[in-house]
N, C-alpha and C positions, 0 to 999 in steps of 0.2 A: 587079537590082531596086533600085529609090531605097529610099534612108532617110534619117532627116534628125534631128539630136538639138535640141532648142529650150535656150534657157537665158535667163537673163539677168533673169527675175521676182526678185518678192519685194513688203516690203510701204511702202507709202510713202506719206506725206501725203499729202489733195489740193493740187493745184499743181505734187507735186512731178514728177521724170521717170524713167524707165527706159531701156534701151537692151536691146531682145531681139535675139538672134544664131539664126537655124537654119542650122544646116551639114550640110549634105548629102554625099551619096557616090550613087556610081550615072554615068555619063557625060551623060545627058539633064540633068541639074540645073542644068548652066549654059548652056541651050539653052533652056530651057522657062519660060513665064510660073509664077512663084510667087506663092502668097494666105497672109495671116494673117490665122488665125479666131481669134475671140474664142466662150468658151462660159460663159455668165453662170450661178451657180444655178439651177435648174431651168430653163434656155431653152435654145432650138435653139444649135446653131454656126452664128454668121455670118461672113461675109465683112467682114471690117474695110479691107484692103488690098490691093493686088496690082500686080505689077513683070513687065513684058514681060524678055525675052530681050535686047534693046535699052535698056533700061531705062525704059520707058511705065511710067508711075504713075496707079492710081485709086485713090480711099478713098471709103469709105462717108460720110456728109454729118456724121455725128459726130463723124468724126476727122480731118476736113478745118482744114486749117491748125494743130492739134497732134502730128500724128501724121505722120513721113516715112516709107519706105520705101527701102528703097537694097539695092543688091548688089555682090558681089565675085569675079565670075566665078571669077578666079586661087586664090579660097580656097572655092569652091562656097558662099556665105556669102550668105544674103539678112538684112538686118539691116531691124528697128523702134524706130528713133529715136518714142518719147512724151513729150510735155511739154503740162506744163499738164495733169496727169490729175484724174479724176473721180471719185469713186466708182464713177458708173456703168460706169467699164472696167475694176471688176473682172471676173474671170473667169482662166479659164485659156486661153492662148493656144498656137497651134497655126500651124506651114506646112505645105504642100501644094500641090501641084497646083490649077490651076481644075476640074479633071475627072480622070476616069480615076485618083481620088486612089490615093497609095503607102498600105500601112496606117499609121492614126493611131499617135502614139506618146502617150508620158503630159502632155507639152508643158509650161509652165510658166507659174505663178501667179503671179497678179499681183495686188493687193488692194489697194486704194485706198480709206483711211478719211477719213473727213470732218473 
């Protein structure tokens, strides 16, 4: 079974940047498209990002041209390069699957003051 520990939050000026890391375990993790959700104060978890097996990138249209996505097969490592953050991206942030998701873990905070 996948699992995957998130890290790499905390709290930071607007402007400023973060870099979040999920490293997973499991043999599928470096085979399979990975997403990071964003879950704002009382709103759904969205889909912010997400990296093929090959390494295909989408983002959500908010985080387009601030936010990268990358991975590192050889360390099971999907990384989120953010810059230029908002307020609006705080929240706590999460990987997974696009489907079939592993269970959530506690993921990690991210808090962007104005």
């Amino acid at each position: 079974q996948v699992q995957a520990v998130e890290s790499g939050g905390g709290l930071v000026q607007a402007g400023g940047s973060l870099r979040l890391s999920c490293e997973g375990s499991g043999s599928i993790f470096s085979i399979a498209a990975i997403g990071w959700y964003r879950q704002a104060p009382g709103k759904e978890r969205v889909l912010v990002a997400h990296i093929g097996s090959r390494g295909t990138t989408k983002y959500e249209d908010s985080v387009k041209g601030r936010f990268t996505i990358s991975r590192d097969n050889s360390k099971n490592t999907v990384y989120l390069e953010m810059n230029k953050l908002k307020p609006e991206d705080t929240g706590v942030y999460y990987c997974n699957f696009l489907m079939n998701y592993w269970p959530w873990g506690p993921g990690t905070q991210v808090t962007v003051s104005s």
